[in-house]
N, C-alpha and C positions, 0 to 999 in steps of 0.2 A: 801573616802566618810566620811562627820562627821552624826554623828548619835548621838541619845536621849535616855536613859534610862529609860524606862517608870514607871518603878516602885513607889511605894506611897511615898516614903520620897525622891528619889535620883536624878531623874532627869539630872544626870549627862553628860553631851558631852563629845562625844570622838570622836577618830577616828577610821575610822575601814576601812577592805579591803569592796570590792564590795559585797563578797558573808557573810559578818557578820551575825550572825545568837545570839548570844548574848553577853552580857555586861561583858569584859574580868575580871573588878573585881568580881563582884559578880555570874557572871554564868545565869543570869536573863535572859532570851530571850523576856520578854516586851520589844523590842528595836524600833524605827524608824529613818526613815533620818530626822535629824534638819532641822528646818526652818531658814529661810533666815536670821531673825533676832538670831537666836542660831549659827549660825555659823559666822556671824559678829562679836558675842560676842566672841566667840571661837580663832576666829586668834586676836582680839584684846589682848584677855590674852597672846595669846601663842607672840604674837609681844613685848608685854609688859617684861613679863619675859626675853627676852632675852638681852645680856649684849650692853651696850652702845657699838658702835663702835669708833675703836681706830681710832685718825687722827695723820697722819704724817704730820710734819712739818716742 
C-alpha cells in the first residue's frame, strides 16, 4: 500500500505493508493512504529511476 506522510514540512510517499502505522524515516505516525493522483506520481518516479532496458540484437 503507498501511503502520505502527513506531517508539516514532509509530506512524503512511501510504501508501506498493510498494517503501517508510521513513517519508516522519521517515526511520525500522521500517516494515510495516498491519493490516486500521489501514487500515479509515486510509480512514475519509481518507473523513471529505473535503468533503461538492454536490447539484444
Amino acid at each position: 500500500m503507498i501511503y502520505c506522510c502527513q506531517t508539516k514540512c514532509c509530506h512524503f510517499v512511501f510504501a508501506g505493508g498493510t498494517h503501517q502505522s508510521a513513517y519508516p524515516d522519521c517515526g511520525k505516525k500522521r500517516i494515510r493512504p495516498a491519493t490516486r493522483e500521489e501514487c500515479a506520481a509515486y510509480f512514475r518516479q519509481r518507473t523513471e529511476a529505473l535503468p533503461p532496458a538492454r536490447r539484444s540484437g
